[in-house]
C-alpha positions in Angstrom: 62.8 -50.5 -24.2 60.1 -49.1 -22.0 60.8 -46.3 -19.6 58.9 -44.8 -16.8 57.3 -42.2 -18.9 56.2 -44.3 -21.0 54.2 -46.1 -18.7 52.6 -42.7 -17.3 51.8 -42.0 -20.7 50.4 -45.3 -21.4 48.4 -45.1 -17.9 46.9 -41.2 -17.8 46.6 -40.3 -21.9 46.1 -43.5 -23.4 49.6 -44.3 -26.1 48.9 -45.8 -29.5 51.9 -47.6 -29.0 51.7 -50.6 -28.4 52.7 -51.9 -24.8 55.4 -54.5 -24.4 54.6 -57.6 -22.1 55.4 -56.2 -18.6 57.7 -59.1 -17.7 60.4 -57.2 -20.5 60.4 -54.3 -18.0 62.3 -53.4 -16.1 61.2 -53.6 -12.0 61.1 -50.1 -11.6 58.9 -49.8 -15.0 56.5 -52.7 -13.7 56.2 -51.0 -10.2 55.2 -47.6 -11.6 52.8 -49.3 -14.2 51.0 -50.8 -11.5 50.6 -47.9 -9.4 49.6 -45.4 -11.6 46.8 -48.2 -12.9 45.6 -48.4 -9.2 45.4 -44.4 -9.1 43.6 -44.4 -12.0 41.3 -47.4 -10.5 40.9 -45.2 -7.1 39.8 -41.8 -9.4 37.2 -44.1 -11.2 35.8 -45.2 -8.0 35.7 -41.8 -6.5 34.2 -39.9 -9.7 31.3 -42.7 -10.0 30.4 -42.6 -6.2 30.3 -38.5 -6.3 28.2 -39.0 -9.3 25.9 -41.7 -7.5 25.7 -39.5 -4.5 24.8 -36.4 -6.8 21.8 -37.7 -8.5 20.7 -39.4 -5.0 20.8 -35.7 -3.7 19.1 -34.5 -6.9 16.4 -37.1 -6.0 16.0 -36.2 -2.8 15.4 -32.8 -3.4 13.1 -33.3 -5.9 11.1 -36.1 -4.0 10.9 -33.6 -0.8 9.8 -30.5 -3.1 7.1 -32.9 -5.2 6.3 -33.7 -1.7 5.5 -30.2 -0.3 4.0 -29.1 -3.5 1.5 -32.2 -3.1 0.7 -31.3 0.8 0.3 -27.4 -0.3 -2.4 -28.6 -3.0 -4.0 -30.6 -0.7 -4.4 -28.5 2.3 -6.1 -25.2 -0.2 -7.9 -28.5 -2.0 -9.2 -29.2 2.0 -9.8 -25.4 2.6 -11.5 -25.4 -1.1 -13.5 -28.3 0.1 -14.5 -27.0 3.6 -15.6 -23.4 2.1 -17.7 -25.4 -0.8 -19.6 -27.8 2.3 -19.7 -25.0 3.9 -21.7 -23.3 0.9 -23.3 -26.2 0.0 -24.7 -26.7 3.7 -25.7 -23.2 4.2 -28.2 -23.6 0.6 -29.3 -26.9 2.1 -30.3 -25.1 5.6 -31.5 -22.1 4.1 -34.0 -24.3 2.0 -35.1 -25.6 4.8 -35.8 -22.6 7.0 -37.8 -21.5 4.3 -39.6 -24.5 3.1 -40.8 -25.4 6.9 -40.9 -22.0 8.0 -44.3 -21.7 10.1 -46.6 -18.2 10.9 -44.9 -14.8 10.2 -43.0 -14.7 6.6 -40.6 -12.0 7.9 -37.1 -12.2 8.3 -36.0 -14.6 11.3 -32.7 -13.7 12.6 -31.4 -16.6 11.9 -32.0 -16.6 8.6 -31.0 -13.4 8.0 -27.3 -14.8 9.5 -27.2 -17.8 7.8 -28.2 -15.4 4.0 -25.1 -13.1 4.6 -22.1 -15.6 5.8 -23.7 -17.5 2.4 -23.2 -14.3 0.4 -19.8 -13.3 1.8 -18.4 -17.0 1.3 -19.6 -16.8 -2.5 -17.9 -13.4 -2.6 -14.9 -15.0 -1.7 -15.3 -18.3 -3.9 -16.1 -15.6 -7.2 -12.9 -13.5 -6.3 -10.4 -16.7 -5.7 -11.9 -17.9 -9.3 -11.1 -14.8 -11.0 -8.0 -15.3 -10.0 -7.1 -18.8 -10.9 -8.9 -18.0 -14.1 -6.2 -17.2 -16.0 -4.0 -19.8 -15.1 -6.2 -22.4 -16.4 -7.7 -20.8 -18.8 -5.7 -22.9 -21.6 -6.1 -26.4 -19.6 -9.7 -26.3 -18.9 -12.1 -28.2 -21.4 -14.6 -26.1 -23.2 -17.5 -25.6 -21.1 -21.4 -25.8 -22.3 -22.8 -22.2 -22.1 -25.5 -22.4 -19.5 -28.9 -21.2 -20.7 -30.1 -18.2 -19.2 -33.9 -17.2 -18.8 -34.6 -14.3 -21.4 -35.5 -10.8 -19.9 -38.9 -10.0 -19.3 -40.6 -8.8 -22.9 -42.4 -5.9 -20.7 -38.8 -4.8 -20.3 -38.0 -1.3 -22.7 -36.0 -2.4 -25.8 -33.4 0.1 -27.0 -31.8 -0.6 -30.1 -27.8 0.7 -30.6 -26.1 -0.5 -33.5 -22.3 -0.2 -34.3 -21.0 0.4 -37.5 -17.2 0.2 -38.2 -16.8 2.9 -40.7 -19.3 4.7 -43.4 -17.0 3.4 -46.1 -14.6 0.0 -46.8 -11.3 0.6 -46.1 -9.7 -1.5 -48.8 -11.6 0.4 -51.8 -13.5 3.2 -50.2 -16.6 1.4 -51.5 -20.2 1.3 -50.1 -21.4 -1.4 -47.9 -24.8 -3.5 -47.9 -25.7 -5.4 -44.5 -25.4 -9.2 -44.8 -26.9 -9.8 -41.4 -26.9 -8.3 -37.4 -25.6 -10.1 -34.4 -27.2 -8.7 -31.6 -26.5 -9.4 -28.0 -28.6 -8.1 -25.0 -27.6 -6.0 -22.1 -29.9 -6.1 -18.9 -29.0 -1.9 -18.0 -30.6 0.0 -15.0 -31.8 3.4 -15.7 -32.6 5.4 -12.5 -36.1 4.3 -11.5 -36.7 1.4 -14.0 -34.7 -1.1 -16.1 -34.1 -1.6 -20.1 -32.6 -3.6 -22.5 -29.9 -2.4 -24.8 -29.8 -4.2 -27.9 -26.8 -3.7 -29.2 -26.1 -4.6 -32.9 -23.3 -5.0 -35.1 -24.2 -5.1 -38.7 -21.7 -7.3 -41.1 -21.0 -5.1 -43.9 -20.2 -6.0 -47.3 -18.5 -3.8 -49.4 -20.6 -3.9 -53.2 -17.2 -3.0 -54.9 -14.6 -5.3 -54.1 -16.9 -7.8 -51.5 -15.2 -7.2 -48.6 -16.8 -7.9 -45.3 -16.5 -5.6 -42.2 -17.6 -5.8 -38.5 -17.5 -3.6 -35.6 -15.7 -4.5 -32.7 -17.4 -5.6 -29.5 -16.6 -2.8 -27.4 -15.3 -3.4 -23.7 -17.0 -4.8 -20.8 -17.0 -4.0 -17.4 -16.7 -7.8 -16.8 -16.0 -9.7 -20.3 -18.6 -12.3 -21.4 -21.3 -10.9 -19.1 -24.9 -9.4 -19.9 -24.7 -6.4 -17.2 -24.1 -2.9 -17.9 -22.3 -0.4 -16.6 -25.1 1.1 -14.9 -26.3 -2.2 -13.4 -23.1 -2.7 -11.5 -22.6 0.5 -10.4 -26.4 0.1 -8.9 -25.8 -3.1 -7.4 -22.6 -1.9 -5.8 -24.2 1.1 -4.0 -26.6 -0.4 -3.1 -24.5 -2.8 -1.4 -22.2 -0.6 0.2 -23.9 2.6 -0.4 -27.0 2.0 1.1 -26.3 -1.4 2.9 -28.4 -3.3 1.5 -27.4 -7.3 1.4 -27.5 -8.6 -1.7 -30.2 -11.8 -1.6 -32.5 -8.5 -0.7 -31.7 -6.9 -3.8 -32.1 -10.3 -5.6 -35.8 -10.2 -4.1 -36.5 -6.5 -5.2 -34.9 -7.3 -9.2 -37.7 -10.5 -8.7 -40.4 -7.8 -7.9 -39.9 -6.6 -11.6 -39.8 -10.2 -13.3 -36.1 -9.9 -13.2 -34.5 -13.4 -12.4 -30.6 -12.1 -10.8 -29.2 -14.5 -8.1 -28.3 -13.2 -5.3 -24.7 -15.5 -6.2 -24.4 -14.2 -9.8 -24.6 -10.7 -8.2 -21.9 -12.0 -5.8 -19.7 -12.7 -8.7 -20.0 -9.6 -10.1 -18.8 -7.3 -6.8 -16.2 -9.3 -6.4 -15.1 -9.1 -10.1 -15.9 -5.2 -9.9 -14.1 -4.3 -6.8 -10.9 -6.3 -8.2 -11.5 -4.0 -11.2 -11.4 -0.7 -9.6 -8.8 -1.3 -7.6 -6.8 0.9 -9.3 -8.8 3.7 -8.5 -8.9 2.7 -5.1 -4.7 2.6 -5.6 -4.7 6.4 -6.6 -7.2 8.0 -4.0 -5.1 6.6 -1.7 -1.7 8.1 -2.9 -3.8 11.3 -3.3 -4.6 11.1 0.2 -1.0 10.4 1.4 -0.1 13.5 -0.8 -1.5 15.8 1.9 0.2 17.7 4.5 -1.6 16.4 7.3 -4.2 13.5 6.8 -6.4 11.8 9.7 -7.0 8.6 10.9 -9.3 6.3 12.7 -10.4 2.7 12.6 -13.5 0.5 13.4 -14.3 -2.7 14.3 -16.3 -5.1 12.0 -16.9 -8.9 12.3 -15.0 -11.4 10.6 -16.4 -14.9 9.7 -14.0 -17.6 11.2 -14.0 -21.0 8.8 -13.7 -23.7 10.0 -15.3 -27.0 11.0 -17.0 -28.6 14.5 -17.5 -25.8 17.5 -15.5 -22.7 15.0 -18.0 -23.1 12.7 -19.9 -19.9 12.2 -18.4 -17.8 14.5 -16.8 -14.3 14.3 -13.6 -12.5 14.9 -13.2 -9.0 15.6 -11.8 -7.4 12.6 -10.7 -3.7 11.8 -11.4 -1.3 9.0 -9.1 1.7 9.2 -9.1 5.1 7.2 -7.0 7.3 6.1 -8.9 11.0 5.2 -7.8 14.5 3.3 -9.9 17.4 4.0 -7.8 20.9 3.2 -11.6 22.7 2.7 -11.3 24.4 5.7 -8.2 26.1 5.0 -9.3 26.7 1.3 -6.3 24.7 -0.3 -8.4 24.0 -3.5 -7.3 20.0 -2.9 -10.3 17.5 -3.2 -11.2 15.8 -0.3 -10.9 12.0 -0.1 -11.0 8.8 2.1 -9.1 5.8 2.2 -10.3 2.5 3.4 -8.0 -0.7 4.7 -9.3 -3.7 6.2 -7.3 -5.8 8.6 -7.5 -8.9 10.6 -6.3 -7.4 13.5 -5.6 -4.3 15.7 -2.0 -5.2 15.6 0.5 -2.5 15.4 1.6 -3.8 11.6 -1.2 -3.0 10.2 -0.9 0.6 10.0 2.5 0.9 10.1 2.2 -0.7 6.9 -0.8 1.5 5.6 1.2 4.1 6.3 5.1 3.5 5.0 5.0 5.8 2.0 3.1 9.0 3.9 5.3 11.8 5.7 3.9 14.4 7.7 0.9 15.3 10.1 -1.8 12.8 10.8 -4.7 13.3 13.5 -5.3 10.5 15.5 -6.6 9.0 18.9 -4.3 8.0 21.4 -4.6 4.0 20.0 -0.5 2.5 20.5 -0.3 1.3 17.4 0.1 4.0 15.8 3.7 4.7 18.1 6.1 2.4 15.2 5.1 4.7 13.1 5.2 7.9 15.3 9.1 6.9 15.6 10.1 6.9 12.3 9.5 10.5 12.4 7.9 10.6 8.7 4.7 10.5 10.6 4.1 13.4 13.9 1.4 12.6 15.8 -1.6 15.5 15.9 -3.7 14.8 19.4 -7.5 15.3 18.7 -8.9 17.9 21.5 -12.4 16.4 20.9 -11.8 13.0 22.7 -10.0 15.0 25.9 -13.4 17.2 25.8 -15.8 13.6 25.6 -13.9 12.8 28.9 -15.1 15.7 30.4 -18.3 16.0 29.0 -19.3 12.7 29.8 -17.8 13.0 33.4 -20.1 16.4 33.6 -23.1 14.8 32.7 -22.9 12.2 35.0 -21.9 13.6 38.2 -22.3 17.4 37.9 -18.7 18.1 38.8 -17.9 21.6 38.4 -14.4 21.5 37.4 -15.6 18.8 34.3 -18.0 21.8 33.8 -15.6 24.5 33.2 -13.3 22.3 31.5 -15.9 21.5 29.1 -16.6 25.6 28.5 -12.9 26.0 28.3 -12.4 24.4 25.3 -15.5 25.3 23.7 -13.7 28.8 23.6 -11.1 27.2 21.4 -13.8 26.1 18.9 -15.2 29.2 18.7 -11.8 30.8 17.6 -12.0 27.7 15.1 -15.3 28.7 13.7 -13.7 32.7 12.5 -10.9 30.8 10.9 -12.9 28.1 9.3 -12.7 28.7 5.5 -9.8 30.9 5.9 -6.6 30.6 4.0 -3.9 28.6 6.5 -1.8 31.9 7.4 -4.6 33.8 8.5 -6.1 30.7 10.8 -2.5 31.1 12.3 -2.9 34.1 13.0 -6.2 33.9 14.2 -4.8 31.1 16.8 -1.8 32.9 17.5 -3.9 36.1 18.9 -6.8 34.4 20.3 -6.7 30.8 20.8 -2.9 30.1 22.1 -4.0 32.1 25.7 -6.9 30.0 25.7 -4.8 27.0 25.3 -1.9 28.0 27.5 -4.3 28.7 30.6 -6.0 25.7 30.1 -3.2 23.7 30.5 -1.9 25.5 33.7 -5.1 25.8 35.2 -5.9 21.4 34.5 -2.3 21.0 36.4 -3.9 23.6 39.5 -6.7 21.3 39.7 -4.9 18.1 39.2 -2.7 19.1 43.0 -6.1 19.2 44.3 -8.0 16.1 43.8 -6.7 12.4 44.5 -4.9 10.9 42.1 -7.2 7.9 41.5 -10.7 10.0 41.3 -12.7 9.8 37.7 -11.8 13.5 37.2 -8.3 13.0 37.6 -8.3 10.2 35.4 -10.0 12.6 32.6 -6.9 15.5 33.4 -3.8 12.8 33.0 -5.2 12.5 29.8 -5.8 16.0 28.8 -2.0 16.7 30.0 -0.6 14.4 28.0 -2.5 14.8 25.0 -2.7 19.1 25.1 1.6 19.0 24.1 0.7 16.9 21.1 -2.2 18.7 20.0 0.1 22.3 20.6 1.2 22.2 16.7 -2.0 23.4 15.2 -1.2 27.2 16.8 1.5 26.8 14.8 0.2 25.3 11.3 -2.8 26.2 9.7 -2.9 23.1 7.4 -4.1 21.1 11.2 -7.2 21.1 12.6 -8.1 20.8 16.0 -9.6 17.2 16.4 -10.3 14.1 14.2 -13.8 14.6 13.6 -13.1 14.2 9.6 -11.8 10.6 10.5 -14.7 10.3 13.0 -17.4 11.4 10.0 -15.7 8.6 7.8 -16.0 5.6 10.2 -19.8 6.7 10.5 -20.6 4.8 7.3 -19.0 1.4 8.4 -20.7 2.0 11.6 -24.2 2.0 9.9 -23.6 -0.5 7.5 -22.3 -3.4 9.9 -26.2 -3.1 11.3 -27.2 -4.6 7.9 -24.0 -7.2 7.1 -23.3 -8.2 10.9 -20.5 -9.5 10.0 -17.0 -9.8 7.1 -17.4 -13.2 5.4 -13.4 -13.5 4.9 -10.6 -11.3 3.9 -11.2 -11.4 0.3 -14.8 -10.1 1.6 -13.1 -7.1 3.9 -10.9 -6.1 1.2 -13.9 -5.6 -1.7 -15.7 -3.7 1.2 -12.8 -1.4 1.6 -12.7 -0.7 -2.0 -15.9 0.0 -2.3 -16.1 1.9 0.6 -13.1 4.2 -0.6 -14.9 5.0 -3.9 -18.3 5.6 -2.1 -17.6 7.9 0.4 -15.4 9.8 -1.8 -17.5 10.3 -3.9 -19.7 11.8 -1.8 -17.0 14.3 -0.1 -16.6 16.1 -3.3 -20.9 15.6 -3.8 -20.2 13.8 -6.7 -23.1 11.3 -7.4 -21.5 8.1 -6.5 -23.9 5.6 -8.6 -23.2 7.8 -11.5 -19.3 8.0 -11.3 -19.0 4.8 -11.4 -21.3 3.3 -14.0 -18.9 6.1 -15.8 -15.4 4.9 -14.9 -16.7 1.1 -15.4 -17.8 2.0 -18.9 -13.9 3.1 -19.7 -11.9 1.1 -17.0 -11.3 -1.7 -19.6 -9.6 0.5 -22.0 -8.1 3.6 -19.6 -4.3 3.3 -19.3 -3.2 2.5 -15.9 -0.8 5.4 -16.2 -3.6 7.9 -16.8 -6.1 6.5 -14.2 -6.0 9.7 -11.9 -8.6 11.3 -15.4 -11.0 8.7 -13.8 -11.4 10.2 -10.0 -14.2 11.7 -8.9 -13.4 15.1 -9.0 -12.1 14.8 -12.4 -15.7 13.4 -13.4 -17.2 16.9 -11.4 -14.9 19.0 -13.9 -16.2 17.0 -17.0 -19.5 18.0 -15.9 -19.1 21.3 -15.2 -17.5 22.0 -18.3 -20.4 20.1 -19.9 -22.9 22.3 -18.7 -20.8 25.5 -19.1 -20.8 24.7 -23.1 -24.6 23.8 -22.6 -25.3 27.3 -21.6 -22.8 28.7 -23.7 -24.5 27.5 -26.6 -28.3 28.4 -25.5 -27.2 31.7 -24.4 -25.6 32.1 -28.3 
């Protein structure tokens, strides 16, 4: 006879007894039997709708994710698009202008725009490609090699051929050349161009036959025919001298040389992504310093877009960062730091500067306040804009008190100029004995004449801002590592200044940032006179191969030292 456990057991595990007919059992049996089978009903039911409503979740989730993947796709595929028109629509007008252009064959201004928004889109398109190059790299189909017109046979030829060893390795047998591959290397050589024709004998080994090659070595930009040199040339030129691109295209077709002003496109952008690293450790040189100074100017920024946009600019910014200890005789290179930014916002250098603590010269721009506040950063006043109020105020209406102002703080520089070059504790001493009474009664005497005048005269306007900026330039008496104005930031923005005259105008971000890179190298380079068109042909010779952890052996000053001690064993060995 069945019992009530028996029909649990039967019910929840499954018995491989066999049941009896439930009319044998008894009522209570029956009863339990058919409850626990209804349970067991109601747990199937539940478990298969939580699994249902599981994999309609999973769906759902993966339907809405497909979904947003496909709409990001779509809108860069539309920005892709819009830039390529764009491009494609520029060439088309450009054509035009010069097919149909009537009378004077110079430069129209219009032209000129529509040539450098066409060269700072393709900037952008070659940098964007180079980065999306390695993700497909493996899922594109092979491509057919474009032919490329061969250099000029005026052109100098010089032959370099690399040899992998003087002996095979496996036997330390002789070798007899089975053949050359040569490639050729359009190089720039100050004041005319060559050809390096660099060879790489196969070598066969006349004991055991084994067959030997040199390795390619490293290229500045893989698969290319451009040296070094070249690049560096181009990128100087560019940046350097300011010199657009499509007119150095025009001055390589002068010497039969057919470069594209959009393959030269491809290679800054390539280039500047390259020696970004460098760019990486002048900056955290920079923010090394004591006390660094800052500035910012404004530059143009290409807006994209289509109908009444189309073609028109933004104001951008390019800020800097500089580190000049020379007048205090620290023994630190100098070097300058350039950031570009779509904005003036506040962010931006809060941002630029998260990593620096300690003094930084600067204008009285806001932004810099968030990072005033964290007190990593104390703000050093410049006494060179408070005398440009006054100075400008004098030579406009002749006020006397702009006047003396103007003469009162001149004293101050000439204390500066006997403690120029000076190590920092005798320029505070210097200050201490000579300029702080100069400062003191300056202040006093700019409160005096403030009581005197109404409050919401020209001149007043020019002393409110000398009172509250004299408290914050104060620490210099103290501190011999500060200086007493921004003019090192000042002579840094010069080159942006000059060079916007040429480009007008920032094709797009990707643009602004290749220009700050450049920029950083350049004008380094030329703090520590350092030849910057040299340097850098150097450093992209080696870049390829350097270890990133050792890249501070590729900085400028580094390069100086090399040379020095070149020519010191130069001399060395004539004098011997």
């Amino acid at each position: 006879m069945w019992d009530s456990h028996d029909a649990r057991d039967l019910v929840c595990n499954g018995m491989s007894k066999p049941p009896p007919k439930l009319a044998n059992l008894s009522p209570e049996a029956q009863a339990l039997f058919a409850a626990q089978t209804a349970e067991l009903s109601e747990l199937k039911q539940a478990f298969l709708g939580s699994s249902l409503d599981y994999a309609a979740a999973q769906k759902r989730l993966k339907d809405e994710m497909e979904a947003a993947l496909a709409a990001e796709r779509a809108a860069q595929a539309r920005a892709i698009q819009n830039r390529d028109t764009m491009i494609a629509d520029l060439r088309l007008q450009l054509h035009g202008a010069r097919k149909h252009r009537f009378g004077s064959k110079s430069e129209s201004s219009a032209q000129l725009a529509l040539e450098l928004i066409l060269e700072e889109l393709e900037i952008e398109q070659a940098t964007e490609a180079e980065d999306a190059s390695s993700d497909v790299e493996d899922t594109k189909p092979p491509r057919t090699p474009r032919k490329r017109k061969p250099f000029p046979k005026g052109l100098k030829r010089v032959v370099k051929t690399i040899t992998p060893s003087d002996a095979c390795t496996n036997c330390g047998g002789s070798f007899k050349v089975l053949g050359t591959d040569v490639m050729e290397e359009l190089e720039y050589v100050p004041g005319h161009y060559i050809v390096n024709q660099i060879g790489r004998p196969r070598l066969a080994c006349t004991c055991c036959e084994a067959v030997v090659q040199a390795e390619m070595p490293s290229r500045p930009i893989p698969k290319s025919f451009v040296g070094a040199a070249l690049l560096a040339h181009i990128l100087c030129c560019k940046y350097g001298y300011h010199l657009p691109l499509y007119r150095q295209s025009q001055m390589f077709a002068n010497e039969g040389i057919d470069l594209s002003g959009s393959l030269m496109v491809g290679w800054v952008g390539k280039c500047t992504k390259l020696l970004e690293r460098v760019s990486d450790a002048i900056r955290d040189h920079v923010f090394e310093a004591q006390a660094i100074f800052m500035d910012d100017t404004t530059v143009k920024l290409l807006q994209k877009g289509n109908g009444k946009g189309k073609n028109k600019t933004k104001t951008a910014r390019l800020c800097v960062y500089a580190r000049d200890e020379t007048p205090w005789a620290s023994g630190a290179p100098p070097a300058v730091w350039y950031q570009f930014s779509t904005s003036r916002g506040a962010e931006h250098p809060s941002q630029h500067l998260e990593t620096y603590k300690g003094f930084a010269h600067a204008d009285a721009y806001a932004g810099y306040n968030d990072a005033y506040r964290t007190g990593r950063v104390k703000e050093m006043a410049c006494i060179a804009h408070v005398r440009r109020e006054f100075f400008d105020l004098f030579e406009s209406t002749k006020l006397p008190v702009a006047g003396e102002a103007v003469l009162r703080i001149k004293k101050l520089y000439d204390v500066e100029t006997q403690a120029r070059h000076h190590p920092a504790a005798e320029r505070v001493a210097l200050r201490q004995e000579y300029a702080k009474p100069i400062f003191d009664d300056l202040e006093v005497w700019l409160k005096e004449q403030l009581g005197k005048i109404s409050s919401k005269t020209p001149l007043a306007k020019a002393i409110k801002y000398a009172l509250a900026r004299l408290p914050k330039a104060r620490p210099y008496l103290d501190n011999g590592f500060l200086e007493l104005d921004n003019n090192t930031a000042e002579r840094a923005v010069r080159p942006v200044t000059l060079g916007r005259k040429n480009y007008l105008f920032m094709g797009s971000e990707a643009g602004g940032k290749s220009a700050a890179i450049a920029y950083t190298l350049i004008e380094t380079a030329k703090m520590n006179k350092v030849n910057p068109e040299a340097w850098l042909a150097w450093v992209l010779e080696r870049i390829q191969d350097h270890a990133a952890k050792r890249i501070a052996e590729l900085l400028p000053w580094a390069y100086q030292d090399m040379i020095d001690a070149a020519e010191r064993d130069a001399e060395a060995e004539s004098a011997a």
